[in-house]
C-alpha positions in Angstrom: -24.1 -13.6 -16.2 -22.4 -13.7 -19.6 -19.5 -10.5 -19.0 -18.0 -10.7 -22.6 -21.9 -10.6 -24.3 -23.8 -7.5 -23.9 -27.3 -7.2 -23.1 -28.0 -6.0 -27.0 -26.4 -9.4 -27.5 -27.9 -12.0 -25.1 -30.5 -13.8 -27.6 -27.2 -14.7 -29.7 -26.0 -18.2 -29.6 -22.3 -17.3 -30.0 -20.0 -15.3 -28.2 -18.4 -12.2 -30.3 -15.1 -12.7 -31.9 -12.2 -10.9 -30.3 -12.0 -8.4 -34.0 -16.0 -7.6 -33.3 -15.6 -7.3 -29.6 -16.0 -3.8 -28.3 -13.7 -2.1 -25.7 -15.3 -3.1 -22.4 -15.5 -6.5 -23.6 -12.2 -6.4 -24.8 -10.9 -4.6 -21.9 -12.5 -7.8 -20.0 -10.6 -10.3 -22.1 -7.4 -8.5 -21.5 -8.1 -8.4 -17.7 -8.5 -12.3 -17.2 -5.7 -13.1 -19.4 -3.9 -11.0 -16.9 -5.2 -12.4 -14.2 -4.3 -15.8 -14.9 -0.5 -15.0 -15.8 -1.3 -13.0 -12.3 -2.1 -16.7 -10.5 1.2 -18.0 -11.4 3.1 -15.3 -9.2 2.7 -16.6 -5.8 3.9 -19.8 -7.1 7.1 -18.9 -8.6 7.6 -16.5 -5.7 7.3 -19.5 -3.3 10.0 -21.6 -5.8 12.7 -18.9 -6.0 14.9 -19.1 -3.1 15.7 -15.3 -2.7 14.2 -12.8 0.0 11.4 -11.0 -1.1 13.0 -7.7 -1.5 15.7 -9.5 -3.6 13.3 -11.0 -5.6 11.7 -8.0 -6.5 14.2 -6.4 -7.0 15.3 -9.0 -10.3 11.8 -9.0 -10.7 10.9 -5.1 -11.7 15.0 -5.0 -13.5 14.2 -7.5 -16.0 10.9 -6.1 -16.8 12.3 -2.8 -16.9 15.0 -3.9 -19.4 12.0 -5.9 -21.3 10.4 -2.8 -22.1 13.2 -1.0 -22.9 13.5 -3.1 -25.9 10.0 -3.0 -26.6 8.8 0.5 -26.7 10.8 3.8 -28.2 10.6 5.3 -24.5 12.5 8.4 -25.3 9.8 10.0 -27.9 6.8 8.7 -25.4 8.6 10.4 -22.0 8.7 13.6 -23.8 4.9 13.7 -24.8 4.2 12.8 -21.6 6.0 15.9 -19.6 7.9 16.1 -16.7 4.8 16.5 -14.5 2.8 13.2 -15.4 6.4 11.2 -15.1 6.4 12.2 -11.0 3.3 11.5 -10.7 3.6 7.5 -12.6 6.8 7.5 -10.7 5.4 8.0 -7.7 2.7 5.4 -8.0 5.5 3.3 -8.1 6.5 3.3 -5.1 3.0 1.9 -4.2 3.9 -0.9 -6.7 7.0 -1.8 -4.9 5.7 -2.1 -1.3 2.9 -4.2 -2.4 5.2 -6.2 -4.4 7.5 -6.7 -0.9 4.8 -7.5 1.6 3.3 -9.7 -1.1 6.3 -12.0 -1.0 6.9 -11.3 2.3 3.7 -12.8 3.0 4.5 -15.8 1.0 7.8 -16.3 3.1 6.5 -15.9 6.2 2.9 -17.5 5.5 2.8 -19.5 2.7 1.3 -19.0 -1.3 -2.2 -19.3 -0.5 -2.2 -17.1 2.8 -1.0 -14.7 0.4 -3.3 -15.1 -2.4 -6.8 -14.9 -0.2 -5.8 -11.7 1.6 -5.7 -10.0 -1.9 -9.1 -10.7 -2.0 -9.8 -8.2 0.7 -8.7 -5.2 -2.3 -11.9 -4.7 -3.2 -12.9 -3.8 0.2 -9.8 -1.3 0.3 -10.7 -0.1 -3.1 -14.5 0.8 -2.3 -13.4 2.7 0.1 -10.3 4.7 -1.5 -12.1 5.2 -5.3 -14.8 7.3 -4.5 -12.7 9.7 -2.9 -9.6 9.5 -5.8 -12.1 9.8 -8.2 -14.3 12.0 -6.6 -17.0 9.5 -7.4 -20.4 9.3 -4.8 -19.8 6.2 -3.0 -21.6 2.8 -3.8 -23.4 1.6 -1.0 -23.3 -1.9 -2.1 -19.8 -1.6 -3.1 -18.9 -0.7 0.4 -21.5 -4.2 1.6 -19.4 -6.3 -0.2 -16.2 -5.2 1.1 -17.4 -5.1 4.8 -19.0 -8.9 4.2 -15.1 -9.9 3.1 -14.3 -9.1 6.5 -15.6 -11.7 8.5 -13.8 -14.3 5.9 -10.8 -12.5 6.8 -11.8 -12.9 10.2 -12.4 -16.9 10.3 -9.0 -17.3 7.8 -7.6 -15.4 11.2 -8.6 -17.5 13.9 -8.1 -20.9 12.2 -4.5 -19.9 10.8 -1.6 -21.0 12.9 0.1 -18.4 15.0 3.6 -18.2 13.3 1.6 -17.8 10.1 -0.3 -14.5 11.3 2.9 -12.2 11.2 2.2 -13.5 6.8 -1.5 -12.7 7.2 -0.9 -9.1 8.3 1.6 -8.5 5.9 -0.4 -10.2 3.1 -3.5 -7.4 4.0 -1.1 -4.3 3.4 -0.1 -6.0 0.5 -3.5 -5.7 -0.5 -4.2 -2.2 1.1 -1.3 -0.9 -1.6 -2.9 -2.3 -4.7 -6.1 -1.0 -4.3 -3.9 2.3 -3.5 -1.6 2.1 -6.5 -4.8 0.6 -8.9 -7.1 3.5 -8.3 -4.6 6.2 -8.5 -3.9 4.2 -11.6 -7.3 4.3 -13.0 -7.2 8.1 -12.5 -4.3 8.7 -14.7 -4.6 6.4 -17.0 -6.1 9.3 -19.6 -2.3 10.9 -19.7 -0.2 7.8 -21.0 0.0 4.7 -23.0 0.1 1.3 -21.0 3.9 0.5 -21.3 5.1 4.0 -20.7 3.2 4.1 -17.4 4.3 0.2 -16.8 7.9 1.1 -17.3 7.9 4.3 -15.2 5.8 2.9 -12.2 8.7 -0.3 -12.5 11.5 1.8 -13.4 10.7 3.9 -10.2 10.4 0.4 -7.6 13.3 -0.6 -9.1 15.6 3.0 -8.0 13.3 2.8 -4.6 14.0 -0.9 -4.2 17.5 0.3 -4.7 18.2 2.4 -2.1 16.4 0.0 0.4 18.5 -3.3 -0.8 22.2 -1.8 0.6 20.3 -1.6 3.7 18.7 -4.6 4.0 21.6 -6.5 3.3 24.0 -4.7 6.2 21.3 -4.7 9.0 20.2 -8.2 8.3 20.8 -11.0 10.9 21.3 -13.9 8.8 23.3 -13.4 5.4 21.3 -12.6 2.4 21.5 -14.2 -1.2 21.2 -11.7 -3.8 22.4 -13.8 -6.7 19.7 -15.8 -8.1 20.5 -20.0 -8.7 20.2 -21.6 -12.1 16.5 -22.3 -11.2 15.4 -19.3 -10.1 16.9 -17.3 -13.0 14.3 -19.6 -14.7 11.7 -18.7 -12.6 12.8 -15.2 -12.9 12.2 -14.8 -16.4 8.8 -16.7 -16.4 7.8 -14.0 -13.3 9.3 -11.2 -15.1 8.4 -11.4 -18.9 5.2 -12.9 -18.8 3.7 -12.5 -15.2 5.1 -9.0 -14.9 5.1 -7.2 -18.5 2.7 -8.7 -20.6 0.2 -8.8 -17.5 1.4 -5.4 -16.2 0.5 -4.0 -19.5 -2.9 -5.8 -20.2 -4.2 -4.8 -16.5 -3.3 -1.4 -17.1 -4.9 -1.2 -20.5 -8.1 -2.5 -19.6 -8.3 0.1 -16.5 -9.4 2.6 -19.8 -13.0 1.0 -19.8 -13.4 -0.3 -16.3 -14.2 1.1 -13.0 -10.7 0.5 -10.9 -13.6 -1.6 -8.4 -14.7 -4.0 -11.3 -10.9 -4.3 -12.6 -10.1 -5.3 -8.6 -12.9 -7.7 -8.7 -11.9 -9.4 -11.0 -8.2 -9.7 -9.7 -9.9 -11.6 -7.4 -9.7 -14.6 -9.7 -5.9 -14.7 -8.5 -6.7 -16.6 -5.4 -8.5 -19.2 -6.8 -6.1 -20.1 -9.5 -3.2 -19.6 -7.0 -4.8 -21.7 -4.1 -5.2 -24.7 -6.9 -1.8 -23.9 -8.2 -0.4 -24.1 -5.4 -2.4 -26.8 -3.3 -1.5 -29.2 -6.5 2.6 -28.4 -6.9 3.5 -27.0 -3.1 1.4 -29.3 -1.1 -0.2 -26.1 0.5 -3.7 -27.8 1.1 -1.3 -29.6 4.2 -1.2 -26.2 6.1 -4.3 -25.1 6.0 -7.2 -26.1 8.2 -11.0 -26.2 6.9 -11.7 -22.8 8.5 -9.3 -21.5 5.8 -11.6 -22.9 3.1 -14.4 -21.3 4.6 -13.4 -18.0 4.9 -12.1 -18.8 1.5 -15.5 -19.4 0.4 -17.2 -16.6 2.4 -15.1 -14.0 0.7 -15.7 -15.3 -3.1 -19.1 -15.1 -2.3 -19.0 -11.6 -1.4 -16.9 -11.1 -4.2 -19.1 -12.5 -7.2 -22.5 -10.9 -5.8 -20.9 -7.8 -7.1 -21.8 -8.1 -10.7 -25.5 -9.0 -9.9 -26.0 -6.2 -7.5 -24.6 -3.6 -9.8 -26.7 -4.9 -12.4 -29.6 -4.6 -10.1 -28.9 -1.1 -8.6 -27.0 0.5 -11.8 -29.2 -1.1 -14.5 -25.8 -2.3 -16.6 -23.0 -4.3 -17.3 -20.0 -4.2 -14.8 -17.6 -2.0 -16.1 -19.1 0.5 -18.1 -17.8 3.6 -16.6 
């Protein structure tokens, strides 16, 4: 299946330029440039040597000041109304605990532990979006997600026990985005992209916060809060390009794709994480061949989606 040619266009020898490209396929485009700035985040989370809530922390502050200097947010806020802005804001909050338990995940598991349980979203999401939306429910969609399970399942039993604590926390990660990306798709009508991206990361950052003061006095071991030299490197490859510019171009392409279809293909993350990080953290050491096998078990439920909503819808994955 060719997803950036439609079927008007599949006797053509070429694919369309980007200028002559219409919105789904452009929204497409968008989405897997996004996702492949999204496969670098597991890696640098793994290299900076700050707790996870720390790290997000510096994470969602720098891209909150980045957009500050990219958009005019004062005349946008005040188009969209005090109403819409609680709402964002509160999908926010979403964003932050995903962002946490990702990284937790990644500190207690390792990178590619991480990465495969966001692959169980889609399952998440087929069962939240028909009832956000108020959409009938796909049986197939709801097939795929339950075949991700037993993936899930094998990663499970083949994982070593003081990695399971990352496992678990890596699968809430991935129950709050599909959580925060279907409520997103469902307001994604009222704002621009960067106004919705700086509200849902202005509001982790005021949530993260009033968590941090916390976590820092109750904590056994003493915290670093102040990144290295290195990791303020890291930092500003995570923020500026991982965050905003991927933030942004995931959010605009949720205009002309289903929040299932967008999640789907977010499932691309895991397979250019694992390689990422099997090649520069020596992951591939940890894991067992069960873990490749559930790996491979949950792709394949993931990429029969396309061909069985083509089959059962009679169209291209994410017209909507």
């Amino acid at each position: 299946m060719r997803p950036f040619l439609s079927l008007a266009d599949k006797d053509l020898n070429f694919a369309p330029s980007i200028c002559s490209m219409n919105p789904t396929q452009r929204a497409y485009l968008e989405l897997h440039i996004a996702v492949f700035l999204f496969g670098f985040t597991a890696i640098l989370g793994d290299l900076i040597q700050l707790p996870a809530i720390v790290l997000v922390w510096w994470r969602v502050l720098i891209t909150s000041i980045s957009l500050l200097f990219l958009i005019k947010m004062g005349r946008r806020l005040r188009a969209i109304g005090r109403k819409r802005i609680l709402q964002y804001m509160g999908i926010g909050v979403f964003v932050a605990i995903h962002w946490i338990c990702f990284y937790g995940a990644i500190k207690l598991a390792n990178a590619s532990i991480a990465l495969i349980c966001m692959a169980t979203t889609s399952f998440f999401t087929s069962l939240m979006e028909p009832f956000i939306m108020k959409q009938r429910l796909r049986w197939y969609e709801l097939l795929i997600g339950l075949l991700i399970i037993p993936g899930i399942a094998l990663i499970a039993n083949t994982t070593q026990v003081a990695m399971l604590d990352g496992l678990i926390v890596g699968l809430l990660s991935a129950l709050m985005a599909a959580l925060f990306a279907t409520l997103n798709k469902n307001m994604i009508s009222h704002a621009d992209a960067m106004s919705i991206t700086f509200l849902e990361l202005s509001s982790s950052l005021l949530v993260l916060s009033l968590i941090l003061p916390f976590f820092i006095y109750f904590s056994v071991d003493p915290v670093r809060f102040l990144p290295s030299l290195s990791d303020w490197g890291y930092l500003m490859v995570l923020a500026l390009l991982c965050t905003t510019l991927a933030y942004v171009l995931s959010l605009r392409s949720l205009q002309y794709l289903s929040a299932f279809a967008a999640n789907l293909t977010v499932n691309l993350e895991p397979i250019y994480g694992i390689a990422l990080a099997g090649v520069l953290l020596d992951d591939h050491q940890e894991l067992t061949t069960g873990f490749y096998m559930g790996c491979l078990m949950i792709l394949a439920a993931v990429f029969s989606y396309p061909f069985l909503r083509k089959r059962f819808e009679g169209g291209l994955v994410g017209s909507s």
